[in-house]
N, C-alpha and C positions, 0 to 999 in steps of 0.2 A: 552468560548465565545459562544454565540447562533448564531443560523444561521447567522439569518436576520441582526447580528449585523457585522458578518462575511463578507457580501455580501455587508452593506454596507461601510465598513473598505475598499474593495476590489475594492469599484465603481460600483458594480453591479447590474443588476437588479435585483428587487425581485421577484421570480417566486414559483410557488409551485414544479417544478420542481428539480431548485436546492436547496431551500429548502428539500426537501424527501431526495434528492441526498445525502447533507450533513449530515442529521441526519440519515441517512443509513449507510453513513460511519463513523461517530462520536462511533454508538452502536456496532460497528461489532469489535471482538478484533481480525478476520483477513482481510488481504486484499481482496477485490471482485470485480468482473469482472462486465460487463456491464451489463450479462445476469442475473448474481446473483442480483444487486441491481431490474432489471426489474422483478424478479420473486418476490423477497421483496415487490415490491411494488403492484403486484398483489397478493398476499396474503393477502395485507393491504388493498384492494381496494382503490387507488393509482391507480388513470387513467394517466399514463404516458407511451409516447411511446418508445420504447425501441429506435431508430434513436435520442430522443429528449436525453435520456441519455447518450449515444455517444458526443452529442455535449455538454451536459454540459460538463463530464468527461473531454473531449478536453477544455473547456473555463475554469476548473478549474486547470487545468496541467499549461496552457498558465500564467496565474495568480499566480503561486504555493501554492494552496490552499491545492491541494495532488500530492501523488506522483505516478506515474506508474511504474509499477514494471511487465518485463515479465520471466514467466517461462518458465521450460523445453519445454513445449510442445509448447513455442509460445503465448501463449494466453495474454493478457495483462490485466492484475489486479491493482488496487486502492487504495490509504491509505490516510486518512487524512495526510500531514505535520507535522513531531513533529519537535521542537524546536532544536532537534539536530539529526546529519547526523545516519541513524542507516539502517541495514539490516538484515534479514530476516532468520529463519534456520528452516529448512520446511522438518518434517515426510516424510519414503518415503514410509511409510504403510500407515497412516493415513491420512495423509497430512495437520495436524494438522499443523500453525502456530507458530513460538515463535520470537520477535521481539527483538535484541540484540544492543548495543551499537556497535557503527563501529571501530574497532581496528585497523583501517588505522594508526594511529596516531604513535602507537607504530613504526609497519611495515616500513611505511616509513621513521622514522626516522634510520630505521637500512639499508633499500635500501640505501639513501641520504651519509651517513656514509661509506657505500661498494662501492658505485659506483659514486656518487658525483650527481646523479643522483638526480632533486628535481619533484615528483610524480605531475601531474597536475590534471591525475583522476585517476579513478580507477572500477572493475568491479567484486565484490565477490558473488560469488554462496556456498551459505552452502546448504549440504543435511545431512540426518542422521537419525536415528533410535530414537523417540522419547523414556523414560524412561517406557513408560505402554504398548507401545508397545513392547519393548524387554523384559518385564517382560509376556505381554501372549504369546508370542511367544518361553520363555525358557523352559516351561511346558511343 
């Protein structure tokens, strides 16, 4: 789906702002932070102000257009919405990205089974040594 057609599915106005916003995070295969897409955009020349990306970011969370996602350090980062629940498993060398299918499904049906317990939410952190990484690293 295109931006504009996104925004107006959403209600929203059309701005160049979140336009840029979206198709910044449509092309990026990982999550980015405010300051990531503001520098995107100044490399693109892309007059937008880093404050105006904050607030879209915030008006498209409100809306669940993407998702935010914070890591170790605190920072909060961006993802377009995929059509099903998924989380994240994140190089601790490189910090390379890879986006996975959420195995709640399984899990909780084995908690709900042990404890009669039925999960409402849930809060998984994958880290790990991606494959290229532990390959220049074995050398």
């Amino acid at each position: 789906m295109e931006s504009k057609d996104l925004l107006k599915e959403k209600k929203l106005k059309i701005t160049t702002a979140r336009i840029e916003t979206l198709n910044i995070l449509s092309q990026s295969e990982n999550t980015l932070c405010a300051e990531d897409i503001y520098h995107i955009c100044l490399k693109n020349s892309i007059d937008i102000n880093l404050s105006t990306i904050y607030r879209t970011l915030d008006l498209f969370c409100e809306k669940e257009i993407i998702e935010k996602i914070i890591s170790n350090d605190k920072v909060f980062s961006y993802k377009l919405k995929s059509l099903t629940h998924r989380h994240y498993l994140k190089c601790d060398i490189c910090h390379r990205e890879v986006e996975i299918q959420c195995p709640m499904l399984q899990i909780a049906e084995t908690v709900e089974h042990a404890t009669g317990f039925t999960l409402t939410e849930h809060n998984l952190k994958l880290k790990g040594i991606c494959p290229e990484c532990k390959n220049k690293y074995k050398k």
